[in-house]
Structures are given as structure tokens and as C-alpha cells.
C-alpha positions in Angstrom: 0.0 0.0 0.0 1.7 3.2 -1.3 1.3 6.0 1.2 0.1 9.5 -0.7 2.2 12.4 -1.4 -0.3 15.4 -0.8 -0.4 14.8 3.3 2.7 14.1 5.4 3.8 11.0 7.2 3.5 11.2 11.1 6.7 9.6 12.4 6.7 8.8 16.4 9.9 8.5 18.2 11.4 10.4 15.6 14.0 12.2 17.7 15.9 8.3 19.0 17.7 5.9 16.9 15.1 4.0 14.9 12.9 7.1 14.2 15.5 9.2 12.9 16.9 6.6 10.5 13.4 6.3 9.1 12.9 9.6 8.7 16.0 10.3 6.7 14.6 7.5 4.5 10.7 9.0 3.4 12.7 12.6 3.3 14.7 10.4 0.4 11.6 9.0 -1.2 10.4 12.7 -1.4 7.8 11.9 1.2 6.8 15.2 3.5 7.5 13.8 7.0 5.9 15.4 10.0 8.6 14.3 12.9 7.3 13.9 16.7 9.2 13.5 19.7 9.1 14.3 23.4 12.6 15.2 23.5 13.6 18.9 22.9 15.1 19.0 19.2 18.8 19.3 20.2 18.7 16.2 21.6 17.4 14.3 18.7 19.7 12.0 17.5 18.9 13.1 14.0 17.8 16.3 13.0 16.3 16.7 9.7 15.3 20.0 8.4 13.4 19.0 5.6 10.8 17.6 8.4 8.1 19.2 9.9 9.9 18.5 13.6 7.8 18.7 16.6 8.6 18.0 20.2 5.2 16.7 22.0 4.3 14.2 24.8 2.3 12.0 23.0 1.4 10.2 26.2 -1.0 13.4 26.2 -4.5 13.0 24.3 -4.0 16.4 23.3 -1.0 16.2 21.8 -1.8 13.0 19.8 -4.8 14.9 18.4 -2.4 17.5 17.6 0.3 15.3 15.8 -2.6 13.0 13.5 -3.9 16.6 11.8 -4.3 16.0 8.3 -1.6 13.3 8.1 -1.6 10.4 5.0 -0.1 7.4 7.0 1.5 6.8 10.8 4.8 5.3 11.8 4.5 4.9 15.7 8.2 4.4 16.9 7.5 5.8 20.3 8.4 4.6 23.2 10.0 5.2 26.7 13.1 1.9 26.3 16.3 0.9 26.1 18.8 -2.2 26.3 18.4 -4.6 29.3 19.8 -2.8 31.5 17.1 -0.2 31.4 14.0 -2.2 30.9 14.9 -5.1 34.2 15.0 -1.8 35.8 12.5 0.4 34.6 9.1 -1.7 34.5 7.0 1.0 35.4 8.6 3.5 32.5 7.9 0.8 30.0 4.4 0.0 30.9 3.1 3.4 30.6 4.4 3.7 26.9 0.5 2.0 26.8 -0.6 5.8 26.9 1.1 6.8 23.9 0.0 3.8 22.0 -3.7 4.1 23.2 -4.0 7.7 22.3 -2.6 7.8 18.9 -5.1 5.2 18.0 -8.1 6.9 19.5 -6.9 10.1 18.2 -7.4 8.1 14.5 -11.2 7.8 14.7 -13.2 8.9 12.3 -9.6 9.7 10.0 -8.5 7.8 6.9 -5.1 7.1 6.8 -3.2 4.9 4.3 -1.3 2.8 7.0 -0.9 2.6 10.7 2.7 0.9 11.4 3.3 -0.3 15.0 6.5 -1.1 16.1 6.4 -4.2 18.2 9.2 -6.4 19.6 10.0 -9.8 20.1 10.0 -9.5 23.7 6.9 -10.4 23.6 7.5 -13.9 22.6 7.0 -16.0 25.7 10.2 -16.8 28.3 10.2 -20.2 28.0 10.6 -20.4 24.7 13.9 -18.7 24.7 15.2 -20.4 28.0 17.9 -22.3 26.1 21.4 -20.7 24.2 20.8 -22.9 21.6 17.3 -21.9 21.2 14.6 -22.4 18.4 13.9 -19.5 15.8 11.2 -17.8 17.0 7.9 -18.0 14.7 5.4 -15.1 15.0 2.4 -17.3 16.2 4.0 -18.8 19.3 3.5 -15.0 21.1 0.4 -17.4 22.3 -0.2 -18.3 25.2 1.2 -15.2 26.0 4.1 -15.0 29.0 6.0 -12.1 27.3 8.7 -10.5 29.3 7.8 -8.7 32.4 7.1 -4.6 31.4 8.2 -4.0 28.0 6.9 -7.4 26.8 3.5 -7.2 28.0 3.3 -3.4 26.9 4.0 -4.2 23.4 1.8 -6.9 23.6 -0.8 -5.3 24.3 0.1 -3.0 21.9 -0.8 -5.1 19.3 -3.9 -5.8 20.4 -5.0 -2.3 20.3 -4.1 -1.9 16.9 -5.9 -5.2 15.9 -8.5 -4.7 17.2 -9.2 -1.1 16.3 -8.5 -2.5 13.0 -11.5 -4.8 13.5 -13.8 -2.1 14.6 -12.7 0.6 12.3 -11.0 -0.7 9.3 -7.4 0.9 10.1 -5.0 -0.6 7.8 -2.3 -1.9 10.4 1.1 -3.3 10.2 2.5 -4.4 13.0 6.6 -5.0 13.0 8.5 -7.0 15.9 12.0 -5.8 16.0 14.6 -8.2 17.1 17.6 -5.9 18.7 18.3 -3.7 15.8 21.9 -1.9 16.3 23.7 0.8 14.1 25.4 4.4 14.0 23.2 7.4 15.2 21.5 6.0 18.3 22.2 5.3 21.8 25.9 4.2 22.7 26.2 5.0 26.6 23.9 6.5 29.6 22.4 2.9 30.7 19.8 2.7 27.7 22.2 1.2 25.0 21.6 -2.2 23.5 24.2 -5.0 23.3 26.1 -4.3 20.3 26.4 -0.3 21.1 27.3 -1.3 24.9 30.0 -3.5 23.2 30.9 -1.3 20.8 31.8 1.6 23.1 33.4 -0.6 25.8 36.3 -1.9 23.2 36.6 1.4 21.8 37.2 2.4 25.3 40.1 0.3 26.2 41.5 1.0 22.7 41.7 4.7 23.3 42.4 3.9 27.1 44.7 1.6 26.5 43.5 -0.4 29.5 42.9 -3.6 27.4 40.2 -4.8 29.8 36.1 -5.4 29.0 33.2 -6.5 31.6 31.0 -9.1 30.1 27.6 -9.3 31.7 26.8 -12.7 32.4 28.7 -15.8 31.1 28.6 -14.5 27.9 26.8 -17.7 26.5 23.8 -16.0 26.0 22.4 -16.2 22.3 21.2 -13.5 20.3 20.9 -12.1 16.7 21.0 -8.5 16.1 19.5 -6.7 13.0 21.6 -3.3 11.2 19.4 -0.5 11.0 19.6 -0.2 7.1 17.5 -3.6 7.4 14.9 -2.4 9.8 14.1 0.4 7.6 14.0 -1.6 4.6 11.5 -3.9 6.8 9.5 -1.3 8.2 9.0 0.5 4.8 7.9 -3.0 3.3 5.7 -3.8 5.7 4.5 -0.7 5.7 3.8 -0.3 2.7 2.3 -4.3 2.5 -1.2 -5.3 2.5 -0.4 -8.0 5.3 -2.5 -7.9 8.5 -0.2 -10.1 10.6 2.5 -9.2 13.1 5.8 -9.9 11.7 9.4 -10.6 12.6 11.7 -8.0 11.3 15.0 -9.0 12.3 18.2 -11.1 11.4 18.4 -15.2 11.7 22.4 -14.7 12.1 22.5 -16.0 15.5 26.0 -15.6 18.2 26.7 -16.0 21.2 27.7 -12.4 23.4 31.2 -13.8 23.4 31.1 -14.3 20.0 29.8 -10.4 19.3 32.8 -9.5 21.5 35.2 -11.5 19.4 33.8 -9.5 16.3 33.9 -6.2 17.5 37.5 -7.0 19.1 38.7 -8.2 15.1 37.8 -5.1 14.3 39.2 -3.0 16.5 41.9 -4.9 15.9 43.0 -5.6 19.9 42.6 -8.6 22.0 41.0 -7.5 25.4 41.1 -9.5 29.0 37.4 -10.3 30.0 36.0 -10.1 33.0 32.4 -12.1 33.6 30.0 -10.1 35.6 27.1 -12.5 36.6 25.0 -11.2 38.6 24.4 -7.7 35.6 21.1 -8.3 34.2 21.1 -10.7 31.1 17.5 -11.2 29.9 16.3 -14.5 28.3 19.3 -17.1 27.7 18.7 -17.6 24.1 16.9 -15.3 21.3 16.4 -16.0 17.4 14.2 -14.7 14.2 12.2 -17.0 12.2 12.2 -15.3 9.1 9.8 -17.7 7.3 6.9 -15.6 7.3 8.2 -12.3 6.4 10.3 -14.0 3.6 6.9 -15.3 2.4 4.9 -12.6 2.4 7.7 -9.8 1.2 9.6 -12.0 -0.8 12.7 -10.7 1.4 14.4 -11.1 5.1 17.1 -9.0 6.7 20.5 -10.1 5.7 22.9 -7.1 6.2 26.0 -9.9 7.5 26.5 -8.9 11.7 30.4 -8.3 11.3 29.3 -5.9 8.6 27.3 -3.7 10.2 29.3 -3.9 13.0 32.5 -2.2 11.1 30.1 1.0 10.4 28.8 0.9 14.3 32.1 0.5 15.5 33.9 3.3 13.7 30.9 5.6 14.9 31.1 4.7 18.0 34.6 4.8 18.3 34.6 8.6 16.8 31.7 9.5 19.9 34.1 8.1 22.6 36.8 9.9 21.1 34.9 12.8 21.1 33.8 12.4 23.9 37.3 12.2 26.0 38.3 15.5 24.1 
């Protein structure tokens, strides 16, 4: 479904790491992009001038009303999250993003838009399916029974049930995309809120400029994952998007390692070998995480395969350049 050109796209979340990568992307495709986040402007992490940038707390009826004026499709990115470190801690923060998500959609009645995209996550696949290192893919319907993961999970979840079912009372063309860990340049690298690969990423680049050759590993490192480059999750989301398929999907890479192994990459690129130090009792989330990309492959004819060590070599220098930056 090809969004029209005459109204602007309403991107959520478009001051953090996803959002502003998507937003660069319709600005590309000549799409007029009205940009939303709660964040004042000079702390987006990209600023694009061609949008129509607006800071608003969309957990705020009001302000939802405000950003769905007259706008052709939605991209709802927006949320209060982070990397495990932040959501094990933050339950509370995460479960309220339910406001946001809540509002937009009731702020869509009785408006005709060409596509409502909801960014999901597959923490809301149930725990103990993912209780193993060597874990099965995991395929989009076995988020039932539900036993997502305490807070973020069970938000998102519900999430999608909002938008499914005000698709079932008021026709709203949803798509509805779970991310699995997407990483890249231009998003959050330290502060607590940083995902895996960022959090790695800026602790070799610290000992390299440091030249304490020294990293903290939290947990055994044995913990499976795969991790998605951002050029992938836009291509997803703007497929999906742009899709006529009703179903949740997986957007996210099949390339599964273990943390060790993500360390062993980022180290071959930074070209250092680094002493580890095992901290178990650092929160670790589930013990083993994995995209079944059968369904989106199937339905888009295409899956995310941007290699990891690939898009690890543009994170890295990034974030390497930031730490730099940031010791000067």
C-alpha cells in the first residue's frame, strides 16, 4: 500500500535511533515527514530539516490529536526503552508507553489514513521459549499463550492488540513489525539505555583509546542473540509498511551468536585482544533469542541479511569517533 504524497507521514519517536533513520529515508523517497518527539530538538539523535519537527508528549490526548492533523499514514516508533539494563530496571517507565499507543489510535477515529505501522518487539514472545542458548527461531504465532517479558513485553503486547483490534472495529490498515535488537550508527551508545552491540561497541573502543585492554561481560557470555543493522529495519518497516499484510511480523536477522562471539567480532575489528571479566550477577534477559524469518520471507519475498560483522564495522567506527569525542 503506497502512502500518498499530498499529506505528510507522522513519524513517532522520531528524535531516538530507529525514528530518525526512518525519517531520513521517506525525506529520500520525497515523502513530507511530520517528525514527533518528546525530547527537545537538540537532543534528537537526527535532525532533519526537511521535516516538519515537533517536540510533543504523545502520552497526552491532546497532543496525539495534535500530531494526526491532516496526516496520510503513521509510523509509531515511540516509546519510553532501552537495552536490558534499562528495561529489568524500569518496568514501570515501559508500561506506561501504553498511553502513547492508546492515544494515537483513539486520536485516529473517524480519519482515513493509508497505513498505521506499529513497532512491536520480540519480547513479547514468551520466556520459556527462549530459555535455552541454543534456542529455536522464534515464529510469529508462538506469542500465544502469551508470557511475554515482564514490562516492555506485556506493553508491546498489548500493543498489538490495540491496533488489531481497532482495526477490527474501524477498518485501520495496520502493520504491526516485531524488532529483534536492531543496532547501528546514530542511536544510543552509553547512559544505561544502550543495546548490546552499542554497549560492546563503546566498551572496546574504550580500552583501545584507554589503552586499558580490559572489557566486563555481563553474564557468562553464552547467551544467544541475533542483532539486525538499522539499514535492514528500515527496509523492513517501509515493506511492511507499505504491504497489504494484517499479521504481526518478525523483522530482524536469523544470524544467530553468542555475546562472546559479538565481542570476538567487535574486538577483530578493532583490531586488539581484550582480557574479560564475567559479571554475573548484571542483568542478562532471556538465555537464548532468534528470528524465524519464514513468514516475512513469504509474504515480502525478502528477510534482513545485512552480515553482523558488517554492520558492525560502520557501528564501531561511529562509535569509536563518539568516545573519542567524547574524551576531548
Amino acid at each position: 500500500m503506497e502512502t500518498t504524497t499530498d499529506r505528510p507521514i507522522l513519524v513517532t519517536g522520531a528524535g531516538g535511533f530507529i525514528g530518525g533513520h526512518l525519517v531520513a529515508r521517506l525525506l529520500d523517497e520525497n515523502h513530507r515527514v511530520r517528525a514527533v518527539d518528546i525530547k527537545p530538538v537538540e537532543r534528537w539523535y537526527q535532525r532533519h530539516p526537511g521535516a516538519e519537527n515537533m517536540v510533543a508528549d504523545l502520552r497526552l490526548r491532546e497532543a496525539c490529536e495534535h500530531a494526526v492533523s491532516g496526516v496520510g499514514a503513521v509510523y509509531n516508533l515511540a516509546s519510553d526503552m532501552g537495552g536490558m539494563g534499562f528495561i529489568e530496571g524500569n518496568k514501570w517507565e515501559c508500561m506506561i508507553n501504553v498511553l502513547i499507543d492508546t492515544h494515537l489510535l483513539e486520536a485516529l477515529r473517524g480519519r482515513e489514513v493509508d497505513a498505521y505501522f506499529y513497532a512491536s518487539t520480540a519480547c513479547v514472545y514468551p520466556a520459556g521459549l527462549q530459555d535455552d542458548p541454543e534456542v529455536r527461531a522464534l515464529r510469529e504465532a508462538e506469542a500465544y499463550p502469551a508470557d511475554p517479558e515482564d514490562g516492555y513485553g506485556w506493553e508491546k503486547l498489548f500493543g498489538e492488540r490495540l491496533c488489531l483490534n481497532h482495526r477490527a472495529d474501524f477498518g485501520t490498515p495496520i502493520r504491526i513489525g516485531r524488532y529483534h535488537n536492531v543496532y547501528g550508527p546514530q542511536g544510543t551508545w552509553q547512559g544505561g539505555r544502550e543495546k548490546a552491540p552499542a554497549a560492546i561497541c563503546r566498551k572496546v573502543a574504550e580500552a583501545v583509546v584507554s589503552g586499558r585492554h580490559e572489557i566486563e561481560i555481563w553474564g557468562d557470555g553464552e547467551q544467544t542473540r541475533s542483532f539486525m543493522f538499522i539499514d535492514d529495519g528500515i527496509e523492513g518497516t517501509r515493506r511492511l509498511a507499505d504491504s497489504t499484510v494484517e499479521t504481526p511480523l518478525n523483522i530482524g536477522s536469523s544470524e544467530m551468536v553468542t555475546i562472546n562471539q559479538l565481542v570476538d567480532i567487535v574486538s577483530s575489528i578493532a583490531g586488539v585482544d581484550l582480557e574479560r571479566r564475567h559479571d554475573l550477577s548484571a542483568p542478562q534477559g532471556v538465555r537464548g533469542r532468534n528470528s524465524d524469518n519464514t513468514l516475512i520471507e513469504a509474504e515480502l519475498g525478502w528477510y534482513p541479511s545485512i552480515a553482523l560483522r558488517d554492520g558492525l564495522e560502520q557501528t564501531y567506527e561511529w562509535i569509536h569517533r563518539q568516545v573519542v569525542a567524547s574524551r576531548a
